[in-house]
mmCIF file of the C-alpha atoms, coordinates in Angstrom:
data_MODEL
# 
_entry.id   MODEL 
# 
loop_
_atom_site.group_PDB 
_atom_site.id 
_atom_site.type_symbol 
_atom_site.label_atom_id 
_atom_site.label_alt_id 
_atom_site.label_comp_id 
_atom_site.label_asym_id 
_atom_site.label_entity_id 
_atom_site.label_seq_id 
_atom_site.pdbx_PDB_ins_code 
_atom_site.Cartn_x 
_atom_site.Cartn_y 
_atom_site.Cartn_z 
_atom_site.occupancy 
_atom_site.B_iso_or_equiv 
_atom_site.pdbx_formal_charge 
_atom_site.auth_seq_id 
_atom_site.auth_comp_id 
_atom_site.auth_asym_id 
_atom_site.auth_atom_id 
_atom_site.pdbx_PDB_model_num 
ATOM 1  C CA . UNK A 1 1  ? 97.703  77.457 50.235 1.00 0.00 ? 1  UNK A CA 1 
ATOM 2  C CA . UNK A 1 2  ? 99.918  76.293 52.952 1.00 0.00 ? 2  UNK A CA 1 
ATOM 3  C CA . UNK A 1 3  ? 103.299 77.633 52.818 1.00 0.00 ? 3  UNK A CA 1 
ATOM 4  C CA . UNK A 1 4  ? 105.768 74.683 52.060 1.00 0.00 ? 4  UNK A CA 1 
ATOM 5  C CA . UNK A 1 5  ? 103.383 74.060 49.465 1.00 0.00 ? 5  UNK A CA 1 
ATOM 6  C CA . UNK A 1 6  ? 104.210 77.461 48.067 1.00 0.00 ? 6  UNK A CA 1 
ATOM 7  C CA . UNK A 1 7  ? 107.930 76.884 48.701 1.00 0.00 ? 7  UNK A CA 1 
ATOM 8  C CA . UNK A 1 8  ? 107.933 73.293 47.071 1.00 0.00 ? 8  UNK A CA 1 
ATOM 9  C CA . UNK A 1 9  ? 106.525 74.915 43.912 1.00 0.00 ? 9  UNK A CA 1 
ATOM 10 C CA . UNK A 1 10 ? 108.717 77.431 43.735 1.00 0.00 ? 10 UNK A CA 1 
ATOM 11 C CA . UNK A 1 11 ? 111.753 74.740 43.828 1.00 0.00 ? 11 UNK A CA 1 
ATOM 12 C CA . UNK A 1 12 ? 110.182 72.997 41.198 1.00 0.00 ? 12 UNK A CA 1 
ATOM 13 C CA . UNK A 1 13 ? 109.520 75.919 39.310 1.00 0.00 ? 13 UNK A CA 1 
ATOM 14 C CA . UNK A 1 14 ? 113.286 76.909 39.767 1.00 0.00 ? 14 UNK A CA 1 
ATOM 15 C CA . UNK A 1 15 ? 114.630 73.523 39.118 1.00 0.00 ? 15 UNK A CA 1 
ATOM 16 C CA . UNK A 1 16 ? 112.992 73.143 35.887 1.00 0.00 ? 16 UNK A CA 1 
ATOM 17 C CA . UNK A 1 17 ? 114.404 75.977 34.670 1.00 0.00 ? 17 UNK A CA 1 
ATOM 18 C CA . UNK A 1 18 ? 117.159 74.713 35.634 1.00 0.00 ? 18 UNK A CA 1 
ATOM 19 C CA . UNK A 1 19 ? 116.907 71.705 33.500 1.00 0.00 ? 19 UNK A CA 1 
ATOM 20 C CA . UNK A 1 20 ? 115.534 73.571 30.659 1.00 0.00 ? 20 UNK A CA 1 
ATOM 21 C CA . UNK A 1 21 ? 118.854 75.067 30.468 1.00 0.00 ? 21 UNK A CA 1 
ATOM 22 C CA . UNK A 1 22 ? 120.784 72.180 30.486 1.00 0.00 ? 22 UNK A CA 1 
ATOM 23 C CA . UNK A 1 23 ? 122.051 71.842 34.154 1.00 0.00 ? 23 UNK A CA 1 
ATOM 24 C CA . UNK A 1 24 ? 123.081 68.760 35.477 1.00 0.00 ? 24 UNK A CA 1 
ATOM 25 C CA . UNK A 1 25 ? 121.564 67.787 38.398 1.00 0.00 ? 25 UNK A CA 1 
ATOM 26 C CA . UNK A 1 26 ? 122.058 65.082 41.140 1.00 0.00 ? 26 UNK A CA 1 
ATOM 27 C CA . UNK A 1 27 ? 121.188 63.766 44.705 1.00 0.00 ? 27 UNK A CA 1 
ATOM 28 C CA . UNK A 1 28 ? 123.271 62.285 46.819 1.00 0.00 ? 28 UNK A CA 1 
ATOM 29 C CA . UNK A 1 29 ? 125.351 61.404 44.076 1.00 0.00 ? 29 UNK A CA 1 
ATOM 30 C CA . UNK A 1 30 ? 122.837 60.170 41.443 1.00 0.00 ? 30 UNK A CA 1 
ATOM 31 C CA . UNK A 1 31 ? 121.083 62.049 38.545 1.00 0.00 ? 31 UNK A CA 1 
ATOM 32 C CA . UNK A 1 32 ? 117.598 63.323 39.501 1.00 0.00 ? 32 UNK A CA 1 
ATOM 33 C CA . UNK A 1 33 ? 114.700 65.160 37.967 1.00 0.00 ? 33 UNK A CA 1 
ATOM 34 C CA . UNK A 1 34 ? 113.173 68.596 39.467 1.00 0.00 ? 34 UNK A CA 1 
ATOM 35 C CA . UNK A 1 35 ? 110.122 65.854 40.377 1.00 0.00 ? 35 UNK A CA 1 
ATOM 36 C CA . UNK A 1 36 ? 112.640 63.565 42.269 1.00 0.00 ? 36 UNK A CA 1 
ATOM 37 C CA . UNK A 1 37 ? 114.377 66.323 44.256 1.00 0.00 ? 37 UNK A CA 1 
ATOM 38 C CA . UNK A 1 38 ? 111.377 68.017 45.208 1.00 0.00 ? 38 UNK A CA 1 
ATOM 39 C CA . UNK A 1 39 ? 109.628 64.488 46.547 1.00 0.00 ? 39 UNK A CA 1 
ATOM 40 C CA . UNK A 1 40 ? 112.858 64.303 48.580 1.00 0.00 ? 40 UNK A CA 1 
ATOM 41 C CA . UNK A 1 41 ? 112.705 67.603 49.877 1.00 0.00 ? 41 UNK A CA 1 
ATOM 42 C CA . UNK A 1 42 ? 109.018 66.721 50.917 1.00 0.00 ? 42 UNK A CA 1 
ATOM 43 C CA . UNK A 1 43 ? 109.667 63.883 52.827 1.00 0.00 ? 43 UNK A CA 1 
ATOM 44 C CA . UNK A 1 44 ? 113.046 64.273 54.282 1.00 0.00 ? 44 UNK A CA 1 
ATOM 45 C CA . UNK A 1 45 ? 112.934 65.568 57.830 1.00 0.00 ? 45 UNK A CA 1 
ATOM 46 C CA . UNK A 1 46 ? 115.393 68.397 58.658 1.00 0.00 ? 46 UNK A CA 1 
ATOM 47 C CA . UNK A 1 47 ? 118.296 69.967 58.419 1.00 0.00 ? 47 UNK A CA 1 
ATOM 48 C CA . UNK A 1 48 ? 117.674 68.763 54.713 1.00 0.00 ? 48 UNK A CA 1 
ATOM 49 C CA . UNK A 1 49 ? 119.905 68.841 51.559 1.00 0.00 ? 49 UNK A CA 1 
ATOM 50 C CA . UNK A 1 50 ? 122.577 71.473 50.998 1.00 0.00 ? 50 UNK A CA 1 
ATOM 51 C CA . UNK A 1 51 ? 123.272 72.743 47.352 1.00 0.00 ? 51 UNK A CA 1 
ATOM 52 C CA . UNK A 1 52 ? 126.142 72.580 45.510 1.00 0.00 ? 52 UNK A CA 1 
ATOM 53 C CA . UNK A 1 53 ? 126.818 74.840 42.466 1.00 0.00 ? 53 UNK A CA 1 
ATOM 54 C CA . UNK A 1 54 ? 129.109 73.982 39.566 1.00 0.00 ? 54 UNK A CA 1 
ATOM 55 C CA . UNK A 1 55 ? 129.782 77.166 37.516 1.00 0.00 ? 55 UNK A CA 1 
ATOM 56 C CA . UNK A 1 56 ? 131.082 76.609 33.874 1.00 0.00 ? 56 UNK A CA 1 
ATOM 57 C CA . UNK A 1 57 ? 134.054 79.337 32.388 1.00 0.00 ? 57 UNK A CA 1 
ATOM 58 C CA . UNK A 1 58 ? 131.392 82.114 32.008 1.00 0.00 ? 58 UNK A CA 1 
ATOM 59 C CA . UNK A 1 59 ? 130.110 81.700 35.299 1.00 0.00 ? 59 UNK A CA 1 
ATOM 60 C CA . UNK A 1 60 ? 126.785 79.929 34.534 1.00 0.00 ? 60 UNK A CA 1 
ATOM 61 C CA . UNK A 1 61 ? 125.515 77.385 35.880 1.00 0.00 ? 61 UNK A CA 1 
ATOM 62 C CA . UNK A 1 62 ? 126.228 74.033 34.748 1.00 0.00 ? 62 UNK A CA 1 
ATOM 63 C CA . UNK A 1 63 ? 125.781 71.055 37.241 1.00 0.00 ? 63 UNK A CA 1 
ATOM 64 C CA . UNK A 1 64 ? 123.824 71.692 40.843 1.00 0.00 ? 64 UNK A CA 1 
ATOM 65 C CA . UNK A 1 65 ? 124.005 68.873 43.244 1.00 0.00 ? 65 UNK A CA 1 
ATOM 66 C CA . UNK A 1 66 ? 121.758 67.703 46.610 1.00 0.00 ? 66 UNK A CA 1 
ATOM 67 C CA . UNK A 1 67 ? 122.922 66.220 49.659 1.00 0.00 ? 67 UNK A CA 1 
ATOM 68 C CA . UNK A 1 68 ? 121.764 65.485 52.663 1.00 0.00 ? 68 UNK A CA 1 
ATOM 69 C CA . UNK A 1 69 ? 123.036 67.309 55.427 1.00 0.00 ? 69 UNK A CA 1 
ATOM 70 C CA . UNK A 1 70 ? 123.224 65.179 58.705 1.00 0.00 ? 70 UNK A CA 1 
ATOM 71 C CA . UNK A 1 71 ? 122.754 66.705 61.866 1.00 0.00 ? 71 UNK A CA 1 
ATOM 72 C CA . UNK A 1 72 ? 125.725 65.513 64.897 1.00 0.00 ? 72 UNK A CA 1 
ATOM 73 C CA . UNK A 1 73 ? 124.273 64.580 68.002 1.00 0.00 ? 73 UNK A CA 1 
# 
């Protein structure tokens, strides 16, 4: 198995759980499914998409958000 395959199902494996859990999650600003971000990941060419936690009073996790990083020239 090639190795972003391996990496692309462990986001997806991680992002479900996620979602399982309750987590809101976005990219670039609009809701998205573990499916959608992963296909995004897949296609986009780097740097890619930089994470954003949102941690609820107890320090969980409660919102994670995607978006693309731009490179400068």
């Amino acid at each position: 198995m090639p190795e972003d395959t391996k990496e692309y199902q462990d986001l997806f494996r991680e992002l479900d759980s996620y979602e399982k859990q309750g987590v809101c999650m976005e990219l670039e600003g609009k809701p998205a499914s573990p499916t959608q971000i992963v296909r995004a990941h897949m296609i986009r060419e780097e740097p890619g998409y930089m994470r954003d936690y949102v941690l609820n009073e107890k320090g969980d996790v409660k919102a994670l958000y995607f978006d693309h990083v731009k490179k400068d020239r």
